[in-house]
Predicted model as a PDB file, atoms N, CA, C, CB and O in Angstrom, pLDDT in the B-factor column:
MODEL        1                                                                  
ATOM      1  N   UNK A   1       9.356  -1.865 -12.230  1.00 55.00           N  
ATOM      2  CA  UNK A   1       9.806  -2.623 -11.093  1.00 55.00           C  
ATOM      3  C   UNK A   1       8.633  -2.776 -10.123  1.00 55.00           C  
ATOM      4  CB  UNK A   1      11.023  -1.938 -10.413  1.00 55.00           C  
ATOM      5  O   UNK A   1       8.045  -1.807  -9.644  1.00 55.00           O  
ATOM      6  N   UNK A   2       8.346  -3.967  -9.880  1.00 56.00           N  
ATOM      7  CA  UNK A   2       7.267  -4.078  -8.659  1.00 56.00           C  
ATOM      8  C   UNK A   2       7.428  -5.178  -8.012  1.00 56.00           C  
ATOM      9  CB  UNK A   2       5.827  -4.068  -9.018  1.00 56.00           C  
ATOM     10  O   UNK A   2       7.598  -6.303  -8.481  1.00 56.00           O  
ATOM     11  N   UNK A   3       7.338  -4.639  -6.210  1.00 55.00           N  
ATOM     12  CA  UNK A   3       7.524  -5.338  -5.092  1.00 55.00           C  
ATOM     13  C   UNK A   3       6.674  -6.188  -4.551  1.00 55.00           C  
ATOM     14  CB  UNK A   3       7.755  -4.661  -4.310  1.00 55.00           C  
ATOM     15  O   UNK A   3       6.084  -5.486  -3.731  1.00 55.00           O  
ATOM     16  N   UNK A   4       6.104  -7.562  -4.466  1.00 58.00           N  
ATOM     17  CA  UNK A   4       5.146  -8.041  -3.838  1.00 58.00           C  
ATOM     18  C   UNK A   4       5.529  -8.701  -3.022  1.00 58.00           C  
ATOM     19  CB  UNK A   4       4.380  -8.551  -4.398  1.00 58.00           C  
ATOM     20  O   UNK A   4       6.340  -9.613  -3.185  1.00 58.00           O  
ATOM     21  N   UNK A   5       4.733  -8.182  -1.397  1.00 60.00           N  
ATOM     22  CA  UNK A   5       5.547  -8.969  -0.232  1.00 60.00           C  
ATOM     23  C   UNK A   5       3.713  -9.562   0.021  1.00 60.00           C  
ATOM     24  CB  UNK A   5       6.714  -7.730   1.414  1.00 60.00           C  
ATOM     25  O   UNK A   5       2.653  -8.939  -0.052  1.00 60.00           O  
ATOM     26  N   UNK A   6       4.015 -10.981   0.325  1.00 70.00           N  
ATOM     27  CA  UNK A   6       2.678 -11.714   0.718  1.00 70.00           C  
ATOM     28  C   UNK A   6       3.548 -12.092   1.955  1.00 70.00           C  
ATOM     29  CB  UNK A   6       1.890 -13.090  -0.393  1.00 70.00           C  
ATOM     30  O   UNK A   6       4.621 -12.694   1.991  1.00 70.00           O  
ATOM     31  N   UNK A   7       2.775 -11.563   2.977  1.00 77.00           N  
ATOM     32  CA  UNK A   7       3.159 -11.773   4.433  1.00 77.00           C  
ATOM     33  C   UNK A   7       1.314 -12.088   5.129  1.00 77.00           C  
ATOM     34  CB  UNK A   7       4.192 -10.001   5.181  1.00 77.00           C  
ATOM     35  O   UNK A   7       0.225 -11.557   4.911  1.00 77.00           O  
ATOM     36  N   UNK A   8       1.663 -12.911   5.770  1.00 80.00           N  
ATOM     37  CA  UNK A   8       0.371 -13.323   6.485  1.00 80.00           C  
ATOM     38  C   UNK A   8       0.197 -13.758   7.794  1.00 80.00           C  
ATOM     39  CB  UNK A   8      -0.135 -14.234   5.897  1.00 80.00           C  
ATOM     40  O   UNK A   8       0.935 -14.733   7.934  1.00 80.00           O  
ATOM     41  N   UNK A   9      -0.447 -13.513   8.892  1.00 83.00           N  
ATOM     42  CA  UNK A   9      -0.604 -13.677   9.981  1.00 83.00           C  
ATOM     43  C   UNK A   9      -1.718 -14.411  10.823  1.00 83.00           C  
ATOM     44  CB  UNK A   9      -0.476 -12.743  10.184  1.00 83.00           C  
ATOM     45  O   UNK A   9      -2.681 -13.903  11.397  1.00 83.00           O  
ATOM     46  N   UNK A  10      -1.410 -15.493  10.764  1.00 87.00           N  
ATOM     47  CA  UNK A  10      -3.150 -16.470  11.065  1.00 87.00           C  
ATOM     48  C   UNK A  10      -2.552 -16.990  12.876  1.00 87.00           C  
ATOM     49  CB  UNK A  10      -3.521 -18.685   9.390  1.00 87.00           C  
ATOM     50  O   UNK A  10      -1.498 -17.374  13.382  1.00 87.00           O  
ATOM     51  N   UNK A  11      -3.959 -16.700  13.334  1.00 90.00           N  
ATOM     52  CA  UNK A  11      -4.398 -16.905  14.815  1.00 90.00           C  
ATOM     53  C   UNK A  11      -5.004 -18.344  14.999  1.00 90.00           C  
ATOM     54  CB  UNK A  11      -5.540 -15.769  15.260  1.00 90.00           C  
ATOM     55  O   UNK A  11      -5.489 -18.748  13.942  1.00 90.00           O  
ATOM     56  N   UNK A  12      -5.097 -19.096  15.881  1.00 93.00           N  
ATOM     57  CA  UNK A  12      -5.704 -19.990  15.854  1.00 93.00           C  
ATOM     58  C   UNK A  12      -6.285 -20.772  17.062  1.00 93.00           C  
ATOM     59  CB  UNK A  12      -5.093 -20.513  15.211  1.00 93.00           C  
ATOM     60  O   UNK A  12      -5.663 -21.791  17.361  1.00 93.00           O  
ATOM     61  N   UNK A  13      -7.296 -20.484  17.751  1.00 94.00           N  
ATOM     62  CA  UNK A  13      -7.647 -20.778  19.468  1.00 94.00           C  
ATOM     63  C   UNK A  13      -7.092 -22.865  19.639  1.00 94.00           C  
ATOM     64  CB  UNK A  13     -10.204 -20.407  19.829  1.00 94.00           C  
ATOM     65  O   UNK A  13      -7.214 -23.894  18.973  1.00 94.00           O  
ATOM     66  N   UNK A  14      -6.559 -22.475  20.815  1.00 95.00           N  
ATOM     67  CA  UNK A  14      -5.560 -23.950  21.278  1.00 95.00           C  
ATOM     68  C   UNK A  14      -6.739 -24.717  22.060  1.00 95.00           C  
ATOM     69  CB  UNK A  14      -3.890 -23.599  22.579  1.00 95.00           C  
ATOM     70  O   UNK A  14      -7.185 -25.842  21.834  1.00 95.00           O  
ATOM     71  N   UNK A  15      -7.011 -24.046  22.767  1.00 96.00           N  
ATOM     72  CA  UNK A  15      -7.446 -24.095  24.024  1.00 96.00           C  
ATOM     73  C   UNK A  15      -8.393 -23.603  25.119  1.00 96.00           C  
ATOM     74  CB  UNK A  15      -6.789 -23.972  24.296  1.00 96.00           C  
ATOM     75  O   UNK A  15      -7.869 -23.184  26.152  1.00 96.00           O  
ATOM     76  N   UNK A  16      -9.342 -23.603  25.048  1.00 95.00           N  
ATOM     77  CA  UNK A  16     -10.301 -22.348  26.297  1.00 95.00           C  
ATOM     78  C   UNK A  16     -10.872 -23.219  27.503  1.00 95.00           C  
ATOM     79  CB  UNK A  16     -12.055 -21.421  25.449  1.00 95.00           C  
ATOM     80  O   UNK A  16     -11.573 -24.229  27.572  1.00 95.00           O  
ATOM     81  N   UNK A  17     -10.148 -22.223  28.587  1.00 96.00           N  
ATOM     82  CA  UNK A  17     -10.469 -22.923  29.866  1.00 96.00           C  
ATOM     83  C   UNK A  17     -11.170 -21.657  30.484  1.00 96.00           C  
ATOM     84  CB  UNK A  17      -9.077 -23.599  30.782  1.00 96.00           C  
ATOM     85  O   UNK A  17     -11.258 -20.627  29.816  1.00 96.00           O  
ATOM     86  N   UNK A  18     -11.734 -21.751  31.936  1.00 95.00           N  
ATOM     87  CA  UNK A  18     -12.155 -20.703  33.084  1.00 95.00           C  
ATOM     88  C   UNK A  18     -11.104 -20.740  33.939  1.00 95.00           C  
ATOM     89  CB  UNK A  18     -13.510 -21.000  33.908  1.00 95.00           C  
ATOM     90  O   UNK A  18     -10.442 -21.664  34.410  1.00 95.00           O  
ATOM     91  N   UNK A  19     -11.064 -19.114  34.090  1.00 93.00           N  
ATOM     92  CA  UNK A  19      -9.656 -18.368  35.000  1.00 93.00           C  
ATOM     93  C   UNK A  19     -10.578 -18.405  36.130  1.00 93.00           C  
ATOM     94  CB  UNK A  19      -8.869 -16.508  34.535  1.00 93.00           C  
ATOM     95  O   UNK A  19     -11.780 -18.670  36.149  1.00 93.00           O  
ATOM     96  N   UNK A  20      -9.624 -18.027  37.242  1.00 92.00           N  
ATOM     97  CA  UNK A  20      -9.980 -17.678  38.665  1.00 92.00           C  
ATOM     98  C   UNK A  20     -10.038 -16.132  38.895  1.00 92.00           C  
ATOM     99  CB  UNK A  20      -8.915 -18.315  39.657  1.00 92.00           C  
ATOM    100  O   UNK A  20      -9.034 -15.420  38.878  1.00 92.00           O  
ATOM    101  N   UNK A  21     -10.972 -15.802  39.054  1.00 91.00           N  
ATOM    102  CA  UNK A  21     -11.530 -14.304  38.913  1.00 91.00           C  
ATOM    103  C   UNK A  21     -12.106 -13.613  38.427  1.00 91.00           C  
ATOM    104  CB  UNK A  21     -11.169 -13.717  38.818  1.00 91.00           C  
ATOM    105  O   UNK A  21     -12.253 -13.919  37.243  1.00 91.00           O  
ATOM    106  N   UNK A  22     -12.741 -12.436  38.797  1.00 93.00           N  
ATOM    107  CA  UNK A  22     -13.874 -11.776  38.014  1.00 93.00           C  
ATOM    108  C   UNK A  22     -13.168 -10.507  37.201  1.00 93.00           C  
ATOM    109  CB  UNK A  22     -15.166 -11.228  39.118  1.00 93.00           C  
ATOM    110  O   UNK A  22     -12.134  -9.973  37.604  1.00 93.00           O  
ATOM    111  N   UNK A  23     -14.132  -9.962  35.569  1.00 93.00           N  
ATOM    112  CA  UNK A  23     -13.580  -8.869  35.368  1.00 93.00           C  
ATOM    113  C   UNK A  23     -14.030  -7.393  35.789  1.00 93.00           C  
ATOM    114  CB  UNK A  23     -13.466  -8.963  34.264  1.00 93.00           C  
ATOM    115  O   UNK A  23     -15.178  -6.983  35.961  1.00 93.00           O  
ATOM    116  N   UNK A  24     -12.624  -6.594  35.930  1.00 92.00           N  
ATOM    117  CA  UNK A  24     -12.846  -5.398  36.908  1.00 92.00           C  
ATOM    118  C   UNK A  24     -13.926  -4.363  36.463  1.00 92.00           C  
ATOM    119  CB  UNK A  24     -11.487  -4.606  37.085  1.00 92.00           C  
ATOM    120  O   UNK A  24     -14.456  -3.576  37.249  1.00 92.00           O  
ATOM    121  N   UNK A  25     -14.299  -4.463  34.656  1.00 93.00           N  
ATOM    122  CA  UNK A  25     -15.240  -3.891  34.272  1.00 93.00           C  
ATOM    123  C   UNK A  25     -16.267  -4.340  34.460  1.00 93.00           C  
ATOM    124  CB  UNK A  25     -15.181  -3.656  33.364  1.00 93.00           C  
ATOM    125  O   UNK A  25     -16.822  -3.668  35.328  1.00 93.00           O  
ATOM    126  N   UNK A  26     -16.938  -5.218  34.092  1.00 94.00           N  
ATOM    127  CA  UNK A  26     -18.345  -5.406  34.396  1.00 94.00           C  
ATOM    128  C   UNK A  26     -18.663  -6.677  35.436  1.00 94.00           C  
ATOM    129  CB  UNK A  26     -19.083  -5.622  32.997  1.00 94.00           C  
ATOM    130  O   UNK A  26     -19.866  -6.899  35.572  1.00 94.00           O  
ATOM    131  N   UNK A  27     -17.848  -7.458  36.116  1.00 92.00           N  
ATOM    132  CA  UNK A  27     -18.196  -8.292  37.273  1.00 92.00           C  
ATOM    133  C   UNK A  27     -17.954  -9.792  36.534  1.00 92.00           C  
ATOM    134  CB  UNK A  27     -19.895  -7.967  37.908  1.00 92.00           C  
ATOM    135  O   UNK A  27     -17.578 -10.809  37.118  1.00 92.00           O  
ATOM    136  N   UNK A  28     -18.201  -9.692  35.402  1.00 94.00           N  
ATOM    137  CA  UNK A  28     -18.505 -11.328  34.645  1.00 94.00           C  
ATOM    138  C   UNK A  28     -16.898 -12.217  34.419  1.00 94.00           C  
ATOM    139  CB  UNK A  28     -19.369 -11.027  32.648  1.00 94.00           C  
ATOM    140  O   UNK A  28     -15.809 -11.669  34.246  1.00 94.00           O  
ATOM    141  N   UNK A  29     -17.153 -13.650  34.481  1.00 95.00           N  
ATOM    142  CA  UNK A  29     -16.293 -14.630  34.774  1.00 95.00           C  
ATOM    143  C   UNK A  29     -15.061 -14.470  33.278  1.00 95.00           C  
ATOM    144  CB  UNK A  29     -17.297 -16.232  34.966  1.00 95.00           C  
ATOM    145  O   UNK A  29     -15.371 -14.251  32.107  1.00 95.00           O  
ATOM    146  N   UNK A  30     -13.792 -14.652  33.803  1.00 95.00           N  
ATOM    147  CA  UNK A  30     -12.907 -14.598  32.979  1.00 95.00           C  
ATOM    148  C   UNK A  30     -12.207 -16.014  32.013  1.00 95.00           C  
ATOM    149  CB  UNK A  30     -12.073 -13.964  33.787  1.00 95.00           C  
ATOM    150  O   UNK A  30     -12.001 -16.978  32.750  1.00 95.00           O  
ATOM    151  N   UNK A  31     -11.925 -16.199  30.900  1.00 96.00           N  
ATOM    152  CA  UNK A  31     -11.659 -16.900  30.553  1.00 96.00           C  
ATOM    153  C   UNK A  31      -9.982 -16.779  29.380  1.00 96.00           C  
ATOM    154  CB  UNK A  31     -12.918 -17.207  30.288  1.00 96.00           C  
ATOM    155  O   UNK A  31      -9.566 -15.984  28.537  1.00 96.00           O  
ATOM    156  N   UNK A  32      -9.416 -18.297  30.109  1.00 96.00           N  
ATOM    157  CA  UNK A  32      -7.777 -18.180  29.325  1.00 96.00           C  
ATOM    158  C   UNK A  32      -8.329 -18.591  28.068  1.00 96.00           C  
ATOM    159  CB  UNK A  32      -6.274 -19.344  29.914  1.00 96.00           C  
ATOM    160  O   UNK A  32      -9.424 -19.137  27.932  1.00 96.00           O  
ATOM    161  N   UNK A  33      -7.715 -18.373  27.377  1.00 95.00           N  
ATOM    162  CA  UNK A  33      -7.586 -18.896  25.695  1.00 95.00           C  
ATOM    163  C   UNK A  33      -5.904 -19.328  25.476  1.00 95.00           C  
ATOM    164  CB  UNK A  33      -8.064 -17.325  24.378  1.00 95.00           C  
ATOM    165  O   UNK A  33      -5.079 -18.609  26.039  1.00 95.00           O  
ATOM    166  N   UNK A  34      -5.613 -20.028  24.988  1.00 96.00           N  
ATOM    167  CA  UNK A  34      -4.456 -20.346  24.767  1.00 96.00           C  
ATOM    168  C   UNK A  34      -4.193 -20.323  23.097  1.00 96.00           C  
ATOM    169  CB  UNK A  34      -4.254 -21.631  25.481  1.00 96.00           C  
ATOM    170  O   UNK A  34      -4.821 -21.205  22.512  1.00 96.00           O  
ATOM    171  N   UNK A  35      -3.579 -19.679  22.462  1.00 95.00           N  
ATOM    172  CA  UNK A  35      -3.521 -18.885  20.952  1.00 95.00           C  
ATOM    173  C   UNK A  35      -2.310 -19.174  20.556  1.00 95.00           C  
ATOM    174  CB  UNK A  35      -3.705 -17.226  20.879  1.00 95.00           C  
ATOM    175  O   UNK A  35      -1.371 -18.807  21.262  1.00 95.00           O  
ATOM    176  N   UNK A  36      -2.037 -19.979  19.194  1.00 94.00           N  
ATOM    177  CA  UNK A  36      -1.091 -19.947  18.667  1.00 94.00           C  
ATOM    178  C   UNK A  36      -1.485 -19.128  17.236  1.00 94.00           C  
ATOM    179  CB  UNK A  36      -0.565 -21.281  18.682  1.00 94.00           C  
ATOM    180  O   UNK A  36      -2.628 -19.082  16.782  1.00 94.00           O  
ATOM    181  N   UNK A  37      -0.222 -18.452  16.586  1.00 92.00           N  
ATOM    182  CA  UNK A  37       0.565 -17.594  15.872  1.00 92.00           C  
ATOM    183  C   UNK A  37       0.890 -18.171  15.446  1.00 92.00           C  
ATOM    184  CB  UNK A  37       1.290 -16.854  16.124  1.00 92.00           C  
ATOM    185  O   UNK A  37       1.176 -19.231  16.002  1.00 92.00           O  
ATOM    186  N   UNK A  38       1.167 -17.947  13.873  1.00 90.00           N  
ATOM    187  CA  UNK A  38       1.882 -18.282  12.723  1.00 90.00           C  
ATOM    188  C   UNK A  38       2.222 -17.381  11.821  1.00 90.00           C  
ATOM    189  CB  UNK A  38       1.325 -19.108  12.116  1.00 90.00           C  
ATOM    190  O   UNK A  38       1.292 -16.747  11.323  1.00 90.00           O  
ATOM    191  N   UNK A  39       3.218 -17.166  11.498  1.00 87.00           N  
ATOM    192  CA  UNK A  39       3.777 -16.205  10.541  1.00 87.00           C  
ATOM    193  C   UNK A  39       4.119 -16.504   9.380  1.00 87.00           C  
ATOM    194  CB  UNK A  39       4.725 -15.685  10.914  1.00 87.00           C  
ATOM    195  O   UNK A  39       5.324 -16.752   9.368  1.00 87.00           O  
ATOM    196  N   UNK A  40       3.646 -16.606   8.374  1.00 85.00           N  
ATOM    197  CA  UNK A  40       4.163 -16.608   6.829  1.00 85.00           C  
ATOM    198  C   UNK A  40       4.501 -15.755   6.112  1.00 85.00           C  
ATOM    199  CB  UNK A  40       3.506 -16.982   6.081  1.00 85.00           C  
ATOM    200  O   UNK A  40       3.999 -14.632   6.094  1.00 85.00           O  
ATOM    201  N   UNK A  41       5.495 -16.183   5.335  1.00 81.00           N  
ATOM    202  CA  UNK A  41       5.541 -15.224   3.792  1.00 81.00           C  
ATOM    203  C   UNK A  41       6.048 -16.310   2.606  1.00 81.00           C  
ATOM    204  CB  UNK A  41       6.934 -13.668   3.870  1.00 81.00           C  
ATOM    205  O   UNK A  41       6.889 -17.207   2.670  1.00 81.00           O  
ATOM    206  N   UNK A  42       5.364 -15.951   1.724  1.00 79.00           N  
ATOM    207  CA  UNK A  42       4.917 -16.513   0.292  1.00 79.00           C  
ATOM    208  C   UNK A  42       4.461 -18.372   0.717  1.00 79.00           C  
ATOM    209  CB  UNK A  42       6.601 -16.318  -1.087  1.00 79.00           C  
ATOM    210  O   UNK A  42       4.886 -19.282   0.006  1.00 79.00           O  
ATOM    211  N   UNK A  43       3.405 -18.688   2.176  1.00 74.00           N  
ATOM    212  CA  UNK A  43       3.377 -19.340   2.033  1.00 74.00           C  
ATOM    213  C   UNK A  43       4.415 -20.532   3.016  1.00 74.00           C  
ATOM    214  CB  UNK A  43       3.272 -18.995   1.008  1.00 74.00           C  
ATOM    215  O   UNK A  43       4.396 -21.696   3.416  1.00 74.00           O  
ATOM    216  N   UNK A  44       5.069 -19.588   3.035  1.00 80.00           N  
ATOM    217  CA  UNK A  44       6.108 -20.655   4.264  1.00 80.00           C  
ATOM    218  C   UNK A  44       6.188 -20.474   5.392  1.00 80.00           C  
ATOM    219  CB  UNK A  44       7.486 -20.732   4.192  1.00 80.00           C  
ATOM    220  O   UNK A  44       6.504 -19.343   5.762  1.00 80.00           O  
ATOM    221  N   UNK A  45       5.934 -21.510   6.371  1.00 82.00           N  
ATOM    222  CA  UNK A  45       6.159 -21.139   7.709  1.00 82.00           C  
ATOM    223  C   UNK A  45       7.361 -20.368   8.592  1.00 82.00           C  
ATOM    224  CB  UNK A  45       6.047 -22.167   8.150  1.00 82.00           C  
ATOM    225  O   UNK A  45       8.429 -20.942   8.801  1.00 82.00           O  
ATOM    226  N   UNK A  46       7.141 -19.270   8.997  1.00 85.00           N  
ATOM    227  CA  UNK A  46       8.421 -18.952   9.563  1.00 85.00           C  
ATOM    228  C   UNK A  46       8.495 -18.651  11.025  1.00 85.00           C  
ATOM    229  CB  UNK A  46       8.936 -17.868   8.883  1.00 85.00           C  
ATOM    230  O   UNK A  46       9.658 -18.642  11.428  1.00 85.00           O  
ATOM    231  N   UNK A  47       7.432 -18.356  12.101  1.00 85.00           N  
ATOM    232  CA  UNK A  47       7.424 -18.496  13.267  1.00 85.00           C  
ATOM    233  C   UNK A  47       6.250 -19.375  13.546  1.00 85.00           C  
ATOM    234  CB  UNK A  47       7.480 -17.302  13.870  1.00 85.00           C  
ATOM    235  O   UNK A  47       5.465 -19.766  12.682  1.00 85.00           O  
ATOM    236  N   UNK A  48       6.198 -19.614  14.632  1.00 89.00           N  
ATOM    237  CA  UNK A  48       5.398 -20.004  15.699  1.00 89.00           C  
ATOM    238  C   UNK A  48       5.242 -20.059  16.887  1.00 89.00           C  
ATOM    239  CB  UNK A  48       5.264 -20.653  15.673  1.00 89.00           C  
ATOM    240  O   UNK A  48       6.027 -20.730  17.557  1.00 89.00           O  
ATOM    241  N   UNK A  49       4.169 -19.360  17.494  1.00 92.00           N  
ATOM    242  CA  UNK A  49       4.133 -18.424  19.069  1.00 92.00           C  
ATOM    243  C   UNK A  49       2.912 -19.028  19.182  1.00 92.00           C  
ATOM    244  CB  UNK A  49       4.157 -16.448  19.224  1.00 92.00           C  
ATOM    245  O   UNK A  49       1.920 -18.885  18.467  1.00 92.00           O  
ATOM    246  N   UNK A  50       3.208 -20.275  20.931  1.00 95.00           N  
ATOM    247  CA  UNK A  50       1.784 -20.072  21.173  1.00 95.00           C  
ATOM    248  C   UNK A  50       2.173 -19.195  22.713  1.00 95.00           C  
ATOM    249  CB  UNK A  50       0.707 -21.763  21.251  1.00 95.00           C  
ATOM    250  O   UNK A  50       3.285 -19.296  23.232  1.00 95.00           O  
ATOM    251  N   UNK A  51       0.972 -18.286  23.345  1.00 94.00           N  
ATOM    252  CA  UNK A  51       0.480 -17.606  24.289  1.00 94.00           C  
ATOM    253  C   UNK A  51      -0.792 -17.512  24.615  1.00 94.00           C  
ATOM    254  CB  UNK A  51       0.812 -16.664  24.174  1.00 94.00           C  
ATOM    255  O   UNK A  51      -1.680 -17.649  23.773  1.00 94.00           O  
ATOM    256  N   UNK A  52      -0.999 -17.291  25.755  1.00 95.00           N  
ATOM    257  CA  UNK A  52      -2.514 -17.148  26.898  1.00 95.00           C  
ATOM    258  C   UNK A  52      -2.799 -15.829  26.803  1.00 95.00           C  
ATOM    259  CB  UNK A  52      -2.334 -17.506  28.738  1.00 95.00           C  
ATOM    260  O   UNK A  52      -2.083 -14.911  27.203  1.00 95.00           O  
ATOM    261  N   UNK A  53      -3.741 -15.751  26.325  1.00 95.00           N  
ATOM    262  CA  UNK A  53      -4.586 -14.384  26.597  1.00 95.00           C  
ATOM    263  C   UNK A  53      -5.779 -14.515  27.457  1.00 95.00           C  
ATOM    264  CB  UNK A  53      -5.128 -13.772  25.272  1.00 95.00           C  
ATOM    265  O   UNK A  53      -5.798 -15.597  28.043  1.00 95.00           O  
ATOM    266  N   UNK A  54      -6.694 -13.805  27.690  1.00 95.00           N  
ATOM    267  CA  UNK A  54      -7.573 -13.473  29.031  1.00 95.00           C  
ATOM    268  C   UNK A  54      -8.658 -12.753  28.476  1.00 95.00           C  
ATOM    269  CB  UNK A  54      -6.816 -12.542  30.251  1.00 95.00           C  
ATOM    270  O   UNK A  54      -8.363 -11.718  27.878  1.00 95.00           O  
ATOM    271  N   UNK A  55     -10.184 -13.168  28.563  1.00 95.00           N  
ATOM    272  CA  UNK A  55     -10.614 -12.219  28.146  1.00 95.00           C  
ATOM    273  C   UNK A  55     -11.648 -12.452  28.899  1.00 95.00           C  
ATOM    274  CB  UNK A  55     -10.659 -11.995  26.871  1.00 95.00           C  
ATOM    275  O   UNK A  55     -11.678 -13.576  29.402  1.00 95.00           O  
ATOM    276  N   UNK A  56     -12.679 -11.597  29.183  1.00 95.00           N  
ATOM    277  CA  UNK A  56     -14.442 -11.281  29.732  1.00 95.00           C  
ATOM    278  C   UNK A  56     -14.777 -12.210  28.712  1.00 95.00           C  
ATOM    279  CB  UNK A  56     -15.371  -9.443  29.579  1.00 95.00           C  
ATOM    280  O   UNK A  56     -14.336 -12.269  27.565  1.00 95.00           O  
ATOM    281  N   UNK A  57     -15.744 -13.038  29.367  1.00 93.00           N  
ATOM    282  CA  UNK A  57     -17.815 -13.842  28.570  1.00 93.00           C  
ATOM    283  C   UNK A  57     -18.154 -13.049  28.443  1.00 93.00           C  
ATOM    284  CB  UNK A  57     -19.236 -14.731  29.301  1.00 93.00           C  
ATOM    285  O   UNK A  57     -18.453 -12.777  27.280  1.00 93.00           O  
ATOM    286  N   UNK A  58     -18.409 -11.953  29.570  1.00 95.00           N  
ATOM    287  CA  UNK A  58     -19.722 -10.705  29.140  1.00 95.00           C  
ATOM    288  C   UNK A  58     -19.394 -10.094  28.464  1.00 95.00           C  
ATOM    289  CB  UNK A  58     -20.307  -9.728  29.966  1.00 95.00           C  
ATOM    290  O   UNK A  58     -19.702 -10.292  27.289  1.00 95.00           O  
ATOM    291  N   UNK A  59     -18.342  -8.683  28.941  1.00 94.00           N  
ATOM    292  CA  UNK A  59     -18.391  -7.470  27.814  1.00 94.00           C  
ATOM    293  C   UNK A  59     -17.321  -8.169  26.892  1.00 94.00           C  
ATOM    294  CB  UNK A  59     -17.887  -5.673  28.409  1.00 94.00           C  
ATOM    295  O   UNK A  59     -17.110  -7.259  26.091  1.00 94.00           O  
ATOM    296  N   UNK A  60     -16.661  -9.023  26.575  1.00 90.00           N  
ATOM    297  CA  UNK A  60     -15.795  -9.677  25.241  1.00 90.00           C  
ATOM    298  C   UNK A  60     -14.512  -8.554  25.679  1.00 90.00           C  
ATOM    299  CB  UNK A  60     -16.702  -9.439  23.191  1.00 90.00           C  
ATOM    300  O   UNK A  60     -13.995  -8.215  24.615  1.00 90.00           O  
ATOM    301  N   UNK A  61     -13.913  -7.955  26.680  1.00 93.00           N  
ATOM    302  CA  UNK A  61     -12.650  -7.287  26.965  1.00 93.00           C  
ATOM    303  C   UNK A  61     -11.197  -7.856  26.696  1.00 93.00           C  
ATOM    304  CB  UNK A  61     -12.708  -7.038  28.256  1.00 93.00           C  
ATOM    305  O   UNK A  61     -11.183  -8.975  27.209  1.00 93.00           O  
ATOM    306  N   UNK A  62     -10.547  -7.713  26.391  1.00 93.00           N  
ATOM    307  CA  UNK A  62      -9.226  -8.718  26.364  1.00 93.00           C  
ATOM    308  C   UNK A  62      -8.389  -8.035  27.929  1.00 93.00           C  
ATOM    309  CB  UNK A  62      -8.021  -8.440  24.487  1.00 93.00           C  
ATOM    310  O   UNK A  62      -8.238  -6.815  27.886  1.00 93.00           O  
ATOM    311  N   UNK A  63      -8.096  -8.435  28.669  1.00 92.00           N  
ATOM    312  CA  UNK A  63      -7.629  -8.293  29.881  1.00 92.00           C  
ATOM    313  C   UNK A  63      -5.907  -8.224  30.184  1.00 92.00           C  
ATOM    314  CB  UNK A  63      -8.271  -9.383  30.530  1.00 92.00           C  
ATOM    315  O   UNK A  63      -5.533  -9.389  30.049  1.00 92.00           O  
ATOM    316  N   UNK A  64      -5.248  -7.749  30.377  1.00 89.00           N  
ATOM    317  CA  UNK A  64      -3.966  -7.808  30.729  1.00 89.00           C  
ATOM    318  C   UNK A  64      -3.644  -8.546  32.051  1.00 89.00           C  
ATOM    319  CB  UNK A  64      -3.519  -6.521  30.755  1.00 89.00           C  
ATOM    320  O   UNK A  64      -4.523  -8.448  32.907  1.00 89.00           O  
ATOM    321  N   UNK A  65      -2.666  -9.187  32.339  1.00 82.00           N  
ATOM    322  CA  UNK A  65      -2.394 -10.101  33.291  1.00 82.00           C  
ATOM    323  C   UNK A  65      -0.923  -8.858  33.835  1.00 82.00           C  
ATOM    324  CB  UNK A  65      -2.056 -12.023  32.557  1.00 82.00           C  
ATOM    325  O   UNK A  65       0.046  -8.567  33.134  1.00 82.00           O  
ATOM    326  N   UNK A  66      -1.300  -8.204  35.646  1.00 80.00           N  
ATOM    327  CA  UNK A  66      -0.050  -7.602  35.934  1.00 80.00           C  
ATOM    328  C   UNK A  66       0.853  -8.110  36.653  1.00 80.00           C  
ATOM    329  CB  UNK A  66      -0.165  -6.614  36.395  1.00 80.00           C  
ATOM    330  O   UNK A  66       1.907  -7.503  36.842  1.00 80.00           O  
TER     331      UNK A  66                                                      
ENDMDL                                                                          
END                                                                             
């Protein structure tokens, strides 16, 4: 008996703009990315999520928004 689950998870940048503000680690300018998500298995689409993430130019940080 054998189980094969092909599940796959692909990222894909939407969008990159400049945020308003500096980051708290090293001073350098922040930037949105806007990221869509896709979820497959065997091949078929089954979600799709897009969301904004935040990250540093300089040190490459991913940033939380509070």
């Amino acid at each position: 008996m054998c189980f094969v689950f092909v599940c796959d998870q692909d990222e894909r940048v939407l969008a990159r703009q400049p945020a308003p503000g500096v980051c708290p680690y090293c001073g350098g300018m922040i930037q949105a990315l806007d990221v869509e998500t896709q979820w497959r298995f065997c091949f078929l689409p089954l979600y799709f999520r897009t969301k904004r993430k935040f990250s540093c130019t300089v040190c490459a940080r991913h940033l939380v928004v509070q």
